[in-house]
N, C-alpha and C positions, 0 to 999 in steps of 0.2 A: 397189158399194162394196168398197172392198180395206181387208183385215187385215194386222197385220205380226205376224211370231212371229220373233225375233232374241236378237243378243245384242252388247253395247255395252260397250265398254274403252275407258276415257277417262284421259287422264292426271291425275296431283293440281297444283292452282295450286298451286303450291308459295314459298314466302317467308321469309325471314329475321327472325328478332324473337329480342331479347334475352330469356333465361332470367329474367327479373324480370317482363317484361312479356306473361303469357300472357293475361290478360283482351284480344280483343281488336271493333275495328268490326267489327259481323255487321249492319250495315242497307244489305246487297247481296245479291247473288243471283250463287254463284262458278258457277251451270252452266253446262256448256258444249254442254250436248246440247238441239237445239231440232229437234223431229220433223217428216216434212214431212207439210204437210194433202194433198198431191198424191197422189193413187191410182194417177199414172202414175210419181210419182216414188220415189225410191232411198235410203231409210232417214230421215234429215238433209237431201236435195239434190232441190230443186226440179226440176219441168222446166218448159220456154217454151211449152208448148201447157196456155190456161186448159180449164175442163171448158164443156162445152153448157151452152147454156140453159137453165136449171132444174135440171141435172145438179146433184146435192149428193154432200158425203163426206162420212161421219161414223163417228168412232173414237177407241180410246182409247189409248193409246203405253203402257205400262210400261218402266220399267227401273230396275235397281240399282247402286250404286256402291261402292265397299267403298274407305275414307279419302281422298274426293276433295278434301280442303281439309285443306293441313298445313302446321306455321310452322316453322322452323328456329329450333330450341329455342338453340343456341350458333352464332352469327354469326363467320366468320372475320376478322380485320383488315384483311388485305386481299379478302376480300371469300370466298364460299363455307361451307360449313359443315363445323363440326367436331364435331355431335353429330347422333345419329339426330332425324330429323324428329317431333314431336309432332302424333298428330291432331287437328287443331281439330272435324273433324266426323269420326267415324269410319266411319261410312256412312249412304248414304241410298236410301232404295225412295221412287220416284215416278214420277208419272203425268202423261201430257198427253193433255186432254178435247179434239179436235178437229171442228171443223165447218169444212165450206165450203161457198158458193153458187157457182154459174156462171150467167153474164150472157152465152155468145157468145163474143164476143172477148175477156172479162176474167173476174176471178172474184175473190170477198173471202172471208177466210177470218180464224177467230175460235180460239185457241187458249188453253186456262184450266189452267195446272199445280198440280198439287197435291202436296203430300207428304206422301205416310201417315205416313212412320217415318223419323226421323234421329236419331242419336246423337253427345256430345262427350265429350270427358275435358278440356276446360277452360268454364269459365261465361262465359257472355254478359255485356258490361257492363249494369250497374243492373239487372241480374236477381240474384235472392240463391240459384239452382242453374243448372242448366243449360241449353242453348235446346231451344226447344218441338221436341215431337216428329214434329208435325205443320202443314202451314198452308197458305193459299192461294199460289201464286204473281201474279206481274204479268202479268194476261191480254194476250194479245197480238193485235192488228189486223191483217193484210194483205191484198196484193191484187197481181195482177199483171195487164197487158194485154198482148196476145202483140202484137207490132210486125211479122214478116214470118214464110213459110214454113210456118205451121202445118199447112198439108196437104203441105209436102215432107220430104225425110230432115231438110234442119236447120231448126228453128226460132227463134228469139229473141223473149225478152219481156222488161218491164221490170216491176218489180216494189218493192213496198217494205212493211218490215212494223216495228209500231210498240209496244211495250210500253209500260202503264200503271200504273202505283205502284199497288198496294192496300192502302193503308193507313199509307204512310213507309216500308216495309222493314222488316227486322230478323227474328233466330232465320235469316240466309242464304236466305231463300225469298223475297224481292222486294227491290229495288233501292229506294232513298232518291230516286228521280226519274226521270223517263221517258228513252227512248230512241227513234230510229230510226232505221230500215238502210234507204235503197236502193240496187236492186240490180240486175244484169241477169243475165240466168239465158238458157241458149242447152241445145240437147239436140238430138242425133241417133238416127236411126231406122235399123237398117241389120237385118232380116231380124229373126233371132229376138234381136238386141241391142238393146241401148237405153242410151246414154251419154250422160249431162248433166252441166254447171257451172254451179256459182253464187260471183259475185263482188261483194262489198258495201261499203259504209262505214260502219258503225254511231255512231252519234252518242250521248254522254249527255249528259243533261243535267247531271247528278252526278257527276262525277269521284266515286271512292272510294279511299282509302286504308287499307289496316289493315296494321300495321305500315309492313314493305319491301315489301307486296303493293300494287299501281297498277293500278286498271280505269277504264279512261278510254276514246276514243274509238278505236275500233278497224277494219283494214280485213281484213274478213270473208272469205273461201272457202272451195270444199266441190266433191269430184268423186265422180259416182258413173257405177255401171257395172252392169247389170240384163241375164239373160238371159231369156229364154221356156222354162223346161224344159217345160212341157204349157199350151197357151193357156188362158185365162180360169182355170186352174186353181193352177199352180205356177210361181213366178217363185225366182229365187236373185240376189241382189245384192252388191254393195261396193262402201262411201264409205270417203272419206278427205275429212275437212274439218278448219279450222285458224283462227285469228285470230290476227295481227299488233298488236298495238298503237301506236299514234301516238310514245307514250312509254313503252317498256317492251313484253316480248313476254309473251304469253299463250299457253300449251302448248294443242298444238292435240288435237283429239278424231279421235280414229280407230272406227271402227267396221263391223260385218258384221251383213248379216244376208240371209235366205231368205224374201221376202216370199210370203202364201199367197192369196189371191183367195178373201173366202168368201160 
């Protein structure tokens, strides 16, 4: 079983909304960081080879964000902004509870996020303060089957993974309706390296809207890159992943980190 000990800089979704209208829809979920259940894989980014038979992972992601969701307090006419951005959430510390099985050639995997601690300077609609501090997220489903190569340098699988509403959303910690991505995910082996990508569609069911901010159906990627510094013991990695959206783009997520083997 592999640990990860990192550190994760994400960009803020960032939006437009007029100075009158700071109440805004929080029954979504703006993260952009989804950790990988893979114990061979690189922060955020999959790799194509499932675990053995019986093989399981299990672990718990941390990380924090400092004002990842903010609105553009004065909207320009023709279009950009002319005042500093207001934090809709001003930070958030949270966690992803992962499990996965392996079946051989495939593997399904179960991941439950949580949020300990979020903070706003503007109030959630039909709440009379602010949103919750804490809450569950929209657990998530996947699974991938490796299709060719798994015992050579490249491999490819296909993969797809599915999130569940807990409850309708709202307070930003779960989506108003399910989603899913599949996906193909491919990874090379080359000595003490190890480089993978994953490229997806994600589907919602929900379109959301708050304000000028649109999350809707989006097509997914993510590259990472993983050295061997001391086997079974110390690895050092870096991803770079991003989402596109169908209508509208979605600032992508960059990230580092030193994966530890414990």
């Amino acid at each position: 079983m592999r640990g990860w000990l990192g550190m994760v800089v994400a960009a803020s979704a960032a939006a437009q909304a007029p100075a009158d209208a700071i109440v805004i829809e929080s029954r979504f979920d703006f993260e952009h960081f989804w950790p990988t259940v893979d114990p061979r894989g690189v922060l955020n980014i999959d790799g194509a080879r499932p675990l053995q038979r019986w093989n399981y992972s299990l672990g718990l992601f941390l990380h924090h964000a400092r004002a990842p969701l903010a609105l553009c307090a004065r909207p320009a006419a023709g279009g950009g902004c002319t005042a500093e951005f207001a934090s809709t959430v001003t930070h958030r510390t949270a966690g992803d509870l992962a499990l996965a099985l392996g079946f051989g050639r495939g593997d399904v995997s179960l991941v439950v996020p949580l949020t300990f601690d979020q903070g706003s300077d503007v109030p959630a609609p039909e709440e009379s303060d602010t949103i919750a501090a804490a809450g569950l997220g929209d657990p998530r489903l996947g699974g991938r089957v490796g299709l060719f190569g798994l015992e050579r340098t490249l491999a490819v699988a296909a993969g797809a993974v599915a999130s569940i509403p807990s409850g309708g959303g709202g307070n930003f910690v779960g989506d108003n309706g399910a989603s899913v991505e599949p996906r193909v995910l491919a990874d090379v082996r080359a000595g003490p390296f190890f480089y993978a990508a994953n490229l997806g569609y994600r589907w919602r069911a929900k379109p959301v809207t708050a304000e000028n901010l649109y999350l809707g159906d989006e097509i997914a990627w993510g590259l990472g890159a993983l050295y061997t510094v001391r086997r079974e013991r110390l690895y050092a990695g870096l991803s770079v992943a991003g989402a596109v959206g169908v209508e509208g783009f979605r600032p992508a997520v960059v990230g580092a980190v030193a994966p530890a083997r414990l």
